[in-house]
C-alpha positions as CSV (number, residue, x, y, z in Angstrom):
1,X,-81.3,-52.4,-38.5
2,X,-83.8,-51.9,-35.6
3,X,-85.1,-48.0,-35.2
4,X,-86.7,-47.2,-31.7
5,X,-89.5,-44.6,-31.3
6,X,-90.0,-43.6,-27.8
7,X,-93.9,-42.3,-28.1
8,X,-94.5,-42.9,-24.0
9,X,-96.5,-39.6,-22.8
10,X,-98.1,-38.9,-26.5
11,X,-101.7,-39.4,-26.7
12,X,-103.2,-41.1,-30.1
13,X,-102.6,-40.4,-32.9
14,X,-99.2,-38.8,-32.6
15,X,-97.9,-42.5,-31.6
16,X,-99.1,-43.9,-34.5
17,X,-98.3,-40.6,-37.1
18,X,-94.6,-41.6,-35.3
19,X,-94.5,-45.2,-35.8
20,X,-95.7,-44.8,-39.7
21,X,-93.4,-41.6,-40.5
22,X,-90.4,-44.6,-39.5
23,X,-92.5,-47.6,-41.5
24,X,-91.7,-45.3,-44.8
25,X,-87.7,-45.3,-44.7
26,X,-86.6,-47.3,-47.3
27,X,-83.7,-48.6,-44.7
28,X,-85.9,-49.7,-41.8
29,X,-86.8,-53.7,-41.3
30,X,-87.5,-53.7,-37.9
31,X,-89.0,-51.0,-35.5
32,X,-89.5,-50.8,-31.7
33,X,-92.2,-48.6,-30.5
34,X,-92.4,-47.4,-26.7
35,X,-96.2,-46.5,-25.7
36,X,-97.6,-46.1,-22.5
37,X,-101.0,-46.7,-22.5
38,X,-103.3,-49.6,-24.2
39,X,-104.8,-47.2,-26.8
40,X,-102.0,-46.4,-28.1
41,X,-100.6,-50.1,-28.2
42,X,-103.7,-51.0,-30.4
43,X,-103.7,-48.6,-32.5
44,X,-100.3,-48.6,-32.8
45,X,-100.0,-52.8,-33.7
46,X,-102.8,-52.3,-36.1
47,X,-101.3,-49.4,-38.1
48,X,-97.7,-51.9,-38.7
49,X,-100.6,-54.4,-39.4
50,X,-102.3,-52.5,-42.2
51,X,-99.1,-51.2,-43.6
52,X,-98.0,-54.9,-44.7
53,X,-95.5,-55.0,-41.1
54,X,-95.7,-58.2,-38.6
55,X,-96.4,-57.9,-34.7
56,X,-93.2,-59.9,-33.5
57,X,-93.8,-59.1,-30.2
58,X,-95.5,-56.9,-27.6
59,X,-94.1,-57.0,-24.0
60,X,-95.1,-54.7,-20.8
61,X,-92.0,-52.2,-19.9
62,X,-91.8,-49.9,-17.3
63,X,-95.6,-48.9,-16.8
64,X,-96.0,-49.1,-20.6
65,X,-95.4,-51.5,-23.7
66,X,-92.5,-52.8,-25.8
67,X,-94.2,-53.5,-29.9
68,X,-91.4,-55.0,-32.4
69,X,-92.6,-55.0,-35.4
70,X,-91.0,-56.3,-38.6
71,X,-91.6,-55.5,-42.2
72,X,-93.1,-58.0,-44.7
């Protein structure tokens, strides 16, 4: 099951807080994460990083950025 967060127009942290609040269901192997701005894509990818979750991919969409992530 793949959960989106749409966190475009939210400055850091709140992308991050966003991202990890999903990272904790049980349910969720894969997450999307919509971000606008580089900061956020950082600090975003290295929060799924230190919370044992892989960077699959990151990709630019429409004036932001696209991170999968996937647990273990």
């Amino acid at each position: 099951m793949t959960t989106m967060v749409d966190a475009r127009g939210l400055s850091c942290p709140q992308p991050v807080i966003m991202a990890l609040d999903e990272m904790k269901k049980e349910d969720n192997r894969e997450l999307v994460v919509l971000v606008d701005t580089d900061t956020s894509k950082e600090n975003v990818s290295r929060a799924a990083t230190s919370q044992g979750w892989q960077v699959s991919e990151v990709s630019e969409e429409g004036g932001g950025y696209r991170i999968t992530v996937r647990k273990g």
